[in-house]
C-alpha positions in Angstrom: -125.3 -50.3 -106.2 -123.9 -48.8 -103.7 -120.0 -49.4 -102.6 -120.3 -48.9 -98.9 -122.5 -50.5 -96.4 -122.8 -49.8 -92.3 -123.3 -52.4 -89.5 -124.4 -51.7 -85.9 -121.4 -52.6 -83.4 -123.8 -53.3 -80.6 -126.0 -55.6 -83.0 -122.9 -57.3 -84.2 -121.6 -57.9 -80.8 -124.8 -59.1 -78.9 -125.0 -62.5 -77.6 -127.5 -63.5 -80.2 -125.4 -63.3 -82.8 -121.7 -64.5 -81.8 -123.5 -67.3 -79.4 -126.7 -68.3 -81.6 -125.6 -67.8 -85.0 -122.6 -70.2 -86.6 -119.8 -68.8 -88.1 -121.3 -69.3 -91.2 -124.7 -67.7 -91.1 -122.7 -64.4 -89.3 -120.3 -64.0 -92.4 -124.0 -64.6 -94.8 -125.2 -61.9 -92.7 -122.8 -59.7 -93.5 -122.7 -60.5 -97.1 -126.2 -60.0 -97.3 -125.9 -56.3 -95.8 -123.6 -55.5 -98.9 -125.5 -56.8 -101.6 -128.9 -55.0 -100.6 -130.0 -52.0 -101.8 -130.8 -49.0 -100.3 -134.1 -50.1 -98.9 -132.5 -53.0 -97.1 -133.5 -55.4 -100.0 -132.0 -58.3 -101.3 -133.4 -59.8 -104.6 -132.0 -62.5 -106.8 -131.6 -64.7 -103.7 -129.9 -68.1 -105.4 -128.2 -65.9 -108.3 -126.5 -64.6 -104.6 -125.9 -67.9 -103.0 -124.4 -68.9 -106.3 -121.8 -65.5 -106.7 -120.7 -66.6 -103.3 -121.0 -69.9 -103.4 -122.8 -70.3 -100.3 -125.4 -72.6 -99.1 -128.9 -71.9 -98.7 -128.5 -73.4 -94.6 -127.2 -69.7 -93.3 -129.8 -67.9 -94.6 -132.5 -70.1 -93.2 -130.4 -70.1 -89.9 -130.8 -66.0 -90.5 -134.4 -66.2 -91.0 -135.4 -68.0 -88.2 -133.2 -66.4 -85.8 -134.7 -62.5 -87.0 -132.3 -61.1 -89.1 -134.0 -61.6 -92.1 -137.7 -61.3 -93.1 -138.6 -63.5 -96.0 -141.0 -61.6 -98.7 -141.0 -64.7 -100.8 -138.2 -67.3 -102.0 -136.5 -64.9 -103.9 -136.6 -62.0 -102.0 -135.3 -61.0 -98.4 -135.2 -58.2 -96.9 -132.8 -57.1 -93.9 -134.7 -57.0 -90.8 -132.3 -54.3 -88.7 -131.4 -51.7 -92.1 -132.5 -48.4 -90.2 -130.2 -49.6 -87.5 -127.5 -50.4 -89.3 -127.6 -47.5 -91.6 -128.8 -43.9 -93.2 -128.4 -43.2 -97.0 -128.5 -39.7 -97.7 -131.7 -38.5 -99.6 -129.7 -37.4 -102.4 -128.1 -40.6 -102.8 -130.8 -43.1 -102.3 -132.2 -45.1 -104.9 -135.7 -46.4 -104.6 -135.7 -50.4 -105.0 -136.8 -52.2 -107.7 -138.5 -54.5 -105.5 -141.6 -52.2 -105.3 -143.6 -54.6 -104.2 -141.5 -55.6 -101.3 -141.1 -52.4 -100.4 -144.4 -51.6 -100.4 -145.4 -54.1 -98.0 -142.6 -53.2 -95.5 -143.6 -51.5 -92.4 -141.5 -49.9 -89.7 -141.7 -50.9 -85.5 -141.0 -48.3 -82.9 -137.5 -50.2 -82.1 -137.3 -49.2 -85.6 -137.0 -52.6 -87.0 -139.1 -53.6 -90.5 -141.8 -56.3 -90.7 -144.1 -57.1 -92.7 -146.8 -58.2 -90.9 -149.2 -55.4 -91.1 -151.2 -56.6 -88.1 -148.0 -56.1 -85.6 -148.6 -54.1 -82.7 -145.2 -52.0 -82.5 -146.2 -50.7 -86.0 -146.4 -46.8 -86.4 -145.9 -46.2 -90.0 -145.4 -48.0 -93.4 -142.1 -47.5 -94.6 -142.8 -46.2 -97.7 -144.7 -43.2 -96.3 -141.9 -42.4 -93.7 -139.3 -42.1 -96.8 -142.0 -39.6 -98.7 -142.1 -37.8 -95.2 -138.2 -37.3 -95.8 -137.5 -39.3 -93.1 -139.3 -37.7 -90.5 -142.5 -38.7 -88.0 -144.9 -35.6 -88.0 -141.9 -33.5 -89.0 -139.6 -34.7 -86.5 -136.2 -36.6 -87.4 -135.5 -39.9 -85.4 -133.1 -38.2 -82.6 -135.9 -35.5 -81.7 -138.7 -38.1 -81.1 -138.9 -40.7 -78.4 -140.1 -44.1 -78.0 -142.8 -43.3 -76.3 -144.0 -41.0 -78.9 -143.5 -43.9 -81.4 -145.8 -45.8 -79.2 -148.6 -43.7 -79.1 -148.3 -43.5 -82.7 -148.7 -47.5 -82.9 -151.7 -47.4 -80.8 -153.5 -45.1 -83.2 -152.1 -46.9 -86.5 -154.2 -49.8 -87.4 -157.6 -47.4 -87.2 -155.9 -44.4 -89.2 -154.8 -47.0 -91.3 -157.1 -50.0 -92.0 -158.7 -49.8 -95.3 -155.2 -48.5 -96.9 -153.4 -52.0 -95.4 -156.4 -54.7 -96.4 -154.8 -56.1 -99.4 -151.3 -56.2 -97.7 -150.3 -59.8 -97.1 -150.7 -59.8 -93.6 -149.1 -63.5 -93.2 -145.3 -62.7 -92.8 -143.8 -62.3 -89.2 -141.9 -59.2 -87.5 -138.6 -60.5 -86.5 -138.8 -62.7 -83.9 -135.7 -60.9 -81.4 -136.2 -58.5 -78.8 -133.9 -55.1 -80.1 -131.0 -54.3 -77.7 -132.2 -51.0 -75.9 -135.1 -48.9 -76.3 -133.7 -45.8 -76.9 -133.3 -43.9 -80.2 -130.2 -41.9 -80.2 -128.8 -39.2 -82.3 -125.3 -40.9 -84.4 -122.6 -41.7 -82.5 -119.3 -44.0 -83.2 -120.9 -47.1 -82.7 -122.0 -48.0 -86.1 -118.7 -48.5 -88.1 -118.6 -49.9 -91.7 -117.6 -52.9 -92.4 -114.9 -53.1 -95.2 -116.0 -56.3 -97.5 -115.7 -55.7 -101.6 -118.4 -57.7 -103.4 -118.4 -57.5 -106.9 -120.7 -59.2 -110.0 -124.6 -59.4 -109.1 -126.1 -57.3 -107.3 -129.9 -57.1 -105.7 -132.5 -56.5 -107.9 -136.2 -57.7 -108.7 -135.2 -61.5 -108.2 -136.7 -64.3 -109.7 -134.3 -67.2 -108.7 -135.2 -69.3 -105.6 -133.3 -71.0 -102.6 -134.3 -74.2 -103.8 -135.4 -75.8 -107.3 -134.5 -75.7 -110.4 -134.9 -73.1 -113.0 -133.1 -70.0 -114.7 -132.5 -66.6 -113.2 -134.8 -63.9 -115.4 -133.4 -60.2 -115.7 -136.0 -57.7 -114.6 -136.1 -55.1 -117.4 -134.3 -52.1 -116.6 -135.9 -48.7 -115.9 -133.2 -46.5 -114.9 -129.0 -46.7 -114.0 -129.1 -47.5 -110.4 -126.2 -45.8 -108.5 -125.7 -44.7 -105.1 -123.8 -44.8 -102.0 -124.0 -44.6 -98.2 -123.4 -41.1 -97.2 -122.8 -41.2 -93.5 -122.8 -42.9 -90.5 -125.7 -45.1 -89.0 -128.6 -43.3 -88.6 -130.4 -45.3 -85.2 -128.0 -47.3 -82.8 -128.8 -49.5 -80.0 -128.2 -49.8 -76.0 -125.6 -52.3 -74.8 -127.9 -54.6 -73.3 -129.6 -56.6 -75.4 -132.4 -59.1 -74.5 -131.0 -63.1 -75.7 -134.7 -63.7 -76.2 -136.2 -65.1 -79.7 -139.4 -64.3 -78.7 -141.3 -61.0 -78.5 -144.0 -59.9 -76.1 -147.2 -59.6 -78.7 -150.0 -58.0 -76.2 -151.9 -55.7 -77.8 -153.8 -54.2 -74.6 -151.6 -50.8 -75.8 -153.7 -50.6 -78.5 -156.8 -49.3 -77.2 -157.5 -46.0 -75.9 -157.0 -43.9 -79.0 -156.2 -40.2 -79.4 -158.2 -38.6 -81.2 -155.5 -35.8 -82.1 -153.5 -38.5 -83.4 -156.4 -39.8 -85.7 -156.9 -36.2 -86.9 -152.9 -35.9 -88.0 -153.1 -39.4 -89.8 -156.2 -37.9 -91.7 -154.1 -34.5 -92.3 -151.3 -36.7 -93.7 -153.1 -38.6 -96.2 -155.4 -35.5 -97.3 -151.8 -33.9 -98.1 -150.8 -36.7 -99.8 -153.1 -36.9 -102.2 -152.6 -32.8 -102.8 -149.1 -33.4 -103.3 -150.2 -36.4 -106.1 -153.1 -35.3 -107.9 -151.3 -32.3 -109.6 -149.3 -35.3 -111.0 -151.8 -37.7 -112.1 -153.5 -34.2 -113.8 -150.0 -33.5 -115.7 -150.2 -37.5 -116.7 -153.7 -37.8 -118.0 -153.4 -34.9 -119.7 -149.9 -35.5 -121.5 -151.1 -39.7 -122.6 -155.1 -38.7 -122.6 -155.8 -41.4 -120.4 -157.7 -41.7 -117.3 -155.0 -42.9 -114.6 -156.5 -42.9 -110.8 -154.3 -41.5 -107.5 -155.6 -44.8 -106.0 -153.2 -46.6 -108.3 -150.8 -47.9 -105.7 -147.6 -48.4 -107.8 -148.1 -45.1 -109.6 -148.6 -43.2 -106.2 -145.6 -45.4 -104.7 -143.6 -44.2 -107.3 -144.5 -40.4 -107.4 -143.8 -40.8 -103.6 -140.1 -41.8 -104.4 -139.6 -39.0 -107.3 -141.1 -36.3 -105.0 -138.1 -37.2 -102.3 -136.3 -36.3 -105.1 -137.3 -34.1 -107.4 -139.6 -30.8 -107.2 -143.1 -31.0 -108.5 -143.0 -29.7 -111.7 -139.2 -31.0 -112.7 -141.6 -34.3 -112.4 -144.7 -32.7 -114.8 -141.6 -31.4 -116.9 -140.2 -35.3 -117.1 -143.7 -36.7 -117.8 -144.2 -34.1 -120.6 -140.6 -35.4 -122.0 -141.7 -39.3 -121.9 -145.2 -38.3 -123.5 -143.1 -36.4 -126.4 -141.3 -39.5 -126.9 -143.9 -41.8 -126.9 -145.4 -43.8 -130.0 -148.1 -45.8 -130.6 -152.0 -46.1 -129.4 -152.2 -45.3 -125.6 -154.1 -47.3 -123.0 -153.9 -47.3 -119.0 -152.1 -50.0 -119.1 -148.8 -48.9 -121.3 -148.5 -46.0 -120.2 -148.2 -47.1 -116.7 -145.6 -49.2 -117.7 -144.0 -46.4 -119.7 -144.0 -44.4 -117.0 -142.9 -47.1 -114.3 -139.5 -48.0 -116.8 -138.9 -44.5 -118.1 -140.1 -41.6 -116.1 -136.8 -41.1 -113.9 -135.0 -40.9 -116.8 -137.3 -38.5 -118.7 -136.7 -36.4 -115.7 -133.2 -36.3 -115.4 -133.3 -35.5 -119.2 -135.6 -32.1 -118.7 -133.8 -31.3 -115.9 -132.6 -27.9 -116.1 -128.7 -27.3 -117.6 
């Protein structure tokens, strides 16, 4: 887990959250920033509330005010991360909430929801991080908002049949983000020096409320990283007091079709980058594993912002090596879920 978190000054400061928030649910907020991981994350909800021997009140005071998005009882997941911070690509670790993650999407005020059917969509999150950070090749601080926007017009028809079994229930955060400008870092992000120590967020399986005994996921690989620089997206100074956003969706018609044609280009590449992989996998276990498996692609995604192509083939001909038993679909994606990264970092070259 990482030892270093950042917050956005101007988010910290607005109105909405000194004036609307109580005392209590601001410190949560900040507790909650530490303990998530790097994809904004927070598992293990009451093993949390317990460590810091909060009540459950702030976080429901969070959660309806828009600083939180609630994946389930267990799991949160902060609604302003990409404005509060950047983790280098070479010191991000991918969450063990894959299926959280995977069901996050990013808003041109570059805020996360997960309520596929927003408007102010323009990418799922997941495929921004595989597309190193970048929309069609161009970092945050060389694109504008209107480009973003044109992207979200075009996004739920380049899109559709790869959202449909998305839960499409959960809300966007219900504030209206301070400015509307994405800017290159500057000093206003500045971290916030608070040590928390024991649990940390993980694939959580306690609850807010009830009773019942936290469960330890089973774990894949060491998780360690750190924030590597200053907040990557910061916001104007003027900031709307508003709880409610404007949801009209007249923006969403008139589609380009050059847009459509690069949404089509991206996936086609996608699956070049990923077949090679599910080849190497087949081949190495002898079974018959598709590129439409979602968690298996998710998770060649995340290895590929890490590793090189064939460091990956190298890792998943280490795991096979390894491997006993009679294979099936089934256990070797689970094998390969727990124990690739690891295989990897064991062929890697000396």
């Amino acid at each position: 887990m990482a030892r270093r978190r950042m917050l956005n000054i101007d988010l910290i400061l607005d109105d909405d959250f000194t004036q609307e928030l109580s005392l209590e649910a601001q410190n949560m907020y900040i507790y909650l920033n530490m303990l998530a991981d790097d994809d904004g994350i927070v598992g293990h909800l009451k093993r949390q509330l317990r460590m810091l021997n909060k009540s459950s009140d702030s976080v429901n005071e969070l959660i309806e005010h828009g600083y939180l998005l609630e994946y389930d009882s267990q799991t949160l997941v902060i609604a302003d991360w990409l404005v509060n911070n950047h983790i280098r690509g070479d010191r991000y670790t991918v969450s063990r909430e894959d299926d959280c993650r995977n069901s996050l999407y990013i808003t041109y005020d570059w805020q996360f929801t997960l309520n596929n059917k927003e408007p102010k969509i323009f990418i799922k999150y997941a495929q921004w991080i595989t597309d190193k950070r970048t929309v069609n090749g161009k970092t945050i601080d060389k694109i504008s908002r209107e480009e973003l926007k044109q992207l979200a017009k075009n996004f739920h028809t380049t899109t559709k049949e790869q959202v449909q079994n998305i839960n499409g229930n959960q809300s966007v955060t219900n504030r209206i983000p301070s400015g509307y400008q994405v800017v290159p870092p500057v000093s206003g992000a500045v971290p916030v020096p608070v040590s928390v120590s024991g649990a940390v967020a993980g694939s959580g399986l306690g609850s807010v409320s009830g009773s019942g005994l936290d469960q330890d996921p089973v774990p894949t690989t060491q998780q360690t990283s750190s924030n590597g620089g200053s907040g990557e997206i910061l916001l104007s100074d003027h900031r709307s007091t508003s709880t409610k956003y404007n949801n009209a969706t007249s923006d969403s018609e008139n589609l380009d079709p050059e847009c459509i044609q690069d949404g089509s280009k991206m996936a086609t590449k996608r699956i070049q980058e990923l077949t090679p992989l599910f080849d190497s996998l087949n081949q190495s276990f002898n079974v018959s594993l598709s590129v439409d498996d979602e968690r298996l692609t998710v998770l060649f995604d995340d290895l590929l912002n890490q590793y090189k192509a064939n460091y990956i083939q190298d890792g998943i001909t280490q795991l096979a090596s390894t491997s006993t038993g009679q294979q099936t679909n089934n256990s070797v994606k689970a094998l390969v879920v727990n124990h690739l990264s690891e295989s990897i970092k064991q062929a890697l070259p000396r």
